[in-house]
C-alpha positions in Angstrom: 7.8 23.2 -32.8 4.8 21.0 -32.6 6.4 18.0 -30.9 6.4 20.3 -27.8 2.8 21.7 -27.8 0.8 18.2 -27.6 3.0 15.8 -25.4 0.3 13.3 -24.0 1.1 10.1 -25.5 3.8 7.5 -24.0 5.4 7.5 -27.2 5.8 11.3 -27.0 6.7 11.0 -23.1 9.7 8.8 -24.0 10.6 11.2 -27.4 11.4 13.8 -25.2 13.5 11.8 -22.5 15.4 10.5 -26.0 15.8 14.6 -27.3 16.9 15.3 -24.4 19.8 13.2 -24.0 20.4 13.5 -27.5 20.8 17.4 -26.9 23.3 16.9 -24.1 25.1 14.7 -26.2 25.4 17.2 -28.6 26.1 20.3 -25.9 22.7 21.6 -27.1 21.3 23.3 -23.6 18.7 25.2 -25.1 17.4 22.1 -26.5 17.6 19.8 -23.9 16.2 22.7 -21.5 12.9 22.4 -23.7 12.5 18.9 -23.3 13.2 18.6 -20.0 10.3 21.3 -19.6 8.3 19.3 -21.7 8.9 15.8 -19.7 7.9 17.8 -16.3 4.3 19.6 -18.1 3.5 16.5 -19.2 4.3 14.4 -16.1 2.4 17.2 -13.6 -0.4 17.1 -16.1 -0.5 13.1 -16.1 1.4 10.9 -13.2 1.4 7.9 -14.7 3.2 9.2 -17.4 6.1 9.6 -15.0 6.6 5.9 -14.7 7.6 6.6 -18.7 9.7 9.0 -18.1 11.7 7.4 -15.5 11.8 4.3 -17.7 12.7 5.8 -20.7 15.4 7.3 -18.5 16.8 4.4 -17.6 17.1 3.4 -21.2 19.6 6.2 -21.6 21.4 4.9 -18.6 22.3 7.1 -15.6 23.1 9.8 -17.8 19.7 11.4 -17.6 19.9 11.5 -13.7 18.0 14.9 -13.5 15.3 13.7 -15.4 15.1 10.3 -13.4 15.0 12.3 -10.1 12.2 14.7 -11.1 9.8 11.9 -12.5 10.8 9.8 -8.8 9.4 12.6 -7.4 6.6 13.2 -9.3 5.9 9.8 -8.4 6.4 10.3 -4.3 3.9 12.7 -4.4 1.0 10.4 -5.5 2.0 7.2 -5.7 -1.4 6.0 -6.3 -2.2 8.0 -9.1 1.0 7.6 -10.8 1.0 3.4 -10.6 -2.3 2.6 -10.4 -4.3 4.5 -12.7 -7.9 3.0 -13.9 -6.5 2.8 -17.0 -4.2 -0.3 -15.8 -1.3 1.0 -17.4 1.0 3.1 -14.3 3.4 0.7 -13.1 3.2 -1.9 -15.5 4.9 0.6 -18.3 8.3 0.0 -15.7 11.4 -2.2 -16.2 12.5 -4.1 -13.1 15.4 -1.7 -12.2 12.8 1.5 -12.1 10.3 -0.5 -10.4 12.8 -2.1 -7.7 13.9 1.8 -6.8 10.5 2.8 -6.3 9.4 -0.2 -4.1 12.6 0.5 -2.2 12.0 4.1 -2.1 11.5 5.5 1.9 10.4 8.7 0.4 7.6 7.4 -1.0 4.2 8.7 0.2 1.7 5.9 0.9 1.5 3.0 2.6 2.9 -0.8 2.3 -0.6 -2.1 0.7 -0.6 0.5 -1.8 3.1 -0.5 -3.0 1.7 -4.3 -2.8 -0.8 -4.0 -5.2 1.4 -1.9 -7.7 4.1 -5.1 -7.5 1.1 -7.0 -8.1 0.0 -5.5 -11.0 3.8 -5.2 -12.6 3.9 -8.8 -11.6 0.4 -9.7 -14.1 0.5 -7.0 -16.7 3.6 -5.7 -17.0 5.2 -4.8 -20.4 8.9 -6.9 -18.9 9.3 -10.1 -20.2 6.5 -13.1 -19.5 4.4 -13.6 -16.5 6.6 -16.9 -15.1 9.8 -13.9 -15.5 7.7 -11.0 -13.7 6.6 -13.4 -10.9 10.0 -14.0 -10.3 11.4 -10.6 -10.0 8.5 -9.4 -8.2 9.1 -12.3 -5.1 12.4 -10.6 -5.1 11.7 -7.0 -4.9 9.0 -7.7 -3.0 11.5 -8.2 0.1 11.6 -4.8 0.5 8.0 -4.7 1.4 7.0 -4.2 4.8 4.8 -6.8 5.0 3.7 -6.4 8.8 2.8 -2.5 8.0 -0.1 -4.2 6.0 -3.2 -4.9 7.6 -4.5 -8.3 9.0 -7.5 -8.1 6.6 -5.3 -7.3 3.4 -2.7 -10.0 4.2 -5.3 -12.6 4.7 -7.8 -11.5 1.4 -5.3 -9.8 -0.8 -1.6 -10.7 0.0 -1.5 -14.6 0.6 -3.2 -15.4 -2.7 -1.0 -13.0 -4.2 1.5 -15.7 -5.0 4.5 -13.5 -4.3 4.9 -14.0 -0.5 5.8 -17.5 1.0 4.0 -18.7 3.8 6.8 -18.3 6.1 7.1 -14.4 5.0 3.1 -14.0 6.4 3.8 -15.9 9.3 6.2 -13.3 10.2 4.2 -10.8 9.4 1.3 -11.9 11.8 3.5 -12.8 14.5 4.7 -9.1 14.7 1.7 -7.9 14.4 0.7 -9.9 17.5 3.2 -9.4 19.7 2.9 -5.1 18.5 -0.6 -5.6 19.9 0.2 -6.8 23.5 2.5 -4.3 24.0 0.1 -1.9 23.0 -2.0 -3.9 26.3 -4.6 -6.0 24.1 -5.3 -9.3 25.6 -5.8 -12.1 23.5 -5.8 -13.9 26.6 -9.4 -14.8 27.5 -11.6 -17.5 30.0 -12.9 -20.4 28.1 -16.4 -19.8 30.3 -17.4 -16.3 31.1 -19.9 -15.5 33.7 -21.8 -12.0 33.4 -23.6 -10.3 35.7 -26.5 -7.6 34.7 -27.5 -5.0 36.9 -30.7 -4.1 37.2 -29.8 -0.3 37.9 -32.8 0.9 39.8 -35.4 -1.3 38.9 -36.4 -3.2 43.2 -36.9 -6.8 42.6 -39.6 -7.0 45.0 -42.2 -9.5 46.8 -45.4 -8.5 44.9 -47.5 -8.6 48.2 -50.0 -5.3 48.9 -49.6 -6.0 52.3 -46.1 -4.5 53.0 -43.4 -2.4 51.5 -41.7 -2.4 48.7 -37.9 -4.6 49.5 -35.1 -6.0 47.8 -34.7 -9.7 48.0 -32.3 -11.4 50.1 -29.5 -13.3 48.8 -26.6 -14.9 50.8 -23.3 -13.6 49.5 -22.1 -16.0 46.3 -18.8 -15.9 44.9 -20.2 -18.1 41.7 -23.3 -20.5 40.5 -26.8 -19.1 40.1 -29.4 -18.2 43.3 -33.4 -19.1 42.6 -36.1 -17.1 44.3 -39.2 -19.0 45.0 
């Protein structure tokens, strides 16, 4: 049949999901076998098209568990590619339920950032309700974000504008992050005046006189201040 040669589209993506829950309804295992083939080509051949699948899944309920698994996993594997395509669409095609498992997910293989911006995103394009609702789930799902495995540089230019972390939330954040570094023996502590000394390596400061060798200046022994030559 056509419908299984061609699956590219999100509308197509979600068909098969629907057939094949239809065809376990109906105790049609063939059927549903080629769909669920279908779902997988077209999720291996497109990632983001596994944040369809999974969502479409959870349209059907939990009854389509095996399908829900595979496209999570699909989506473990490259996280980036699957929620943050160039083509802006990715995460945003996700109810909050999907999208809350993923952020939740410890399986999942990037970093803390990555998963940010993807909550971001959902948060300012989604396809789920209006922006005032997204902004509100996102703060909540967002607590599952580690927000001190984020860098300092991120959570000062990207994450505190974000609008979905309190200020309380990034003072946490820092103040790990802090105290992580002193244990790890980086001193923030640090004289308010420094004195440095240069060496001269082998360079002789010397009397410039062609009537005797070449000598280092004397200096009396100084513990601090500055010693003048004349």
């Amino acid at each position: 049949s056509p419908i299984f040669k061609s699956c590219v589209s999100e509308s197509q993506a979600r068909i098969m999901v629907d057939l094949s829950a239809a065809a376990d309804y109906f105790e049609l295992p063939v059927l549903s076998k080629r769909a669920c083939s279908a779902a997988r080509s077209i999720m291996a051949q497109h990632p983001t098209l596994s944040c369809v699948v999974l969502d479409q899944a959870y349209d059907q309920g939990k009854t389509l568990s095996t399908l829900a698994n595979d496209a999570l996993q699909f989506i473990r594997k490259k996280p980036s590619a699957a929620l943050l395509p160039l083509d802006g669409m990715g995460v945003t095609l996700l109810r909050p339920e999907a999208l809350a498992d993923i952020i939740a997910d410890e399986q999942m293989n990037c970093d803390e950032i990555t998963l940010f911006r993807a909550l971001k995103r959902w948060a300012d394009s989604g396809q789920y309700g209006n922006f005032e609702t997204r902004h509100s789930v996102a703060i909540d799902i967002g607590k599952f974000i580690r927000l001190h495995f984020i860098g300092p540089r991120d959570l000062d230019a990207f994450v505190e504008g974000s609008g979905l972390v309190t200020r309380d939330q990034l003072f946490e954040a820092f103040k790990m992050q802090a105290l992580t570094a002193e244990q790890d023996n980086i001193n923030f502590s640090r004289p308010r005046f420094f004195v440095g000394w240069k060496s001269s390596n082998d360079a002789l400061y010397t009397n410039e006189n062609v009537t005797h060798t070449t000598e280092l200046l004397e200096c009396q022994e100084m513990m601090e201040g500055v010693h003048m030559w004349s």
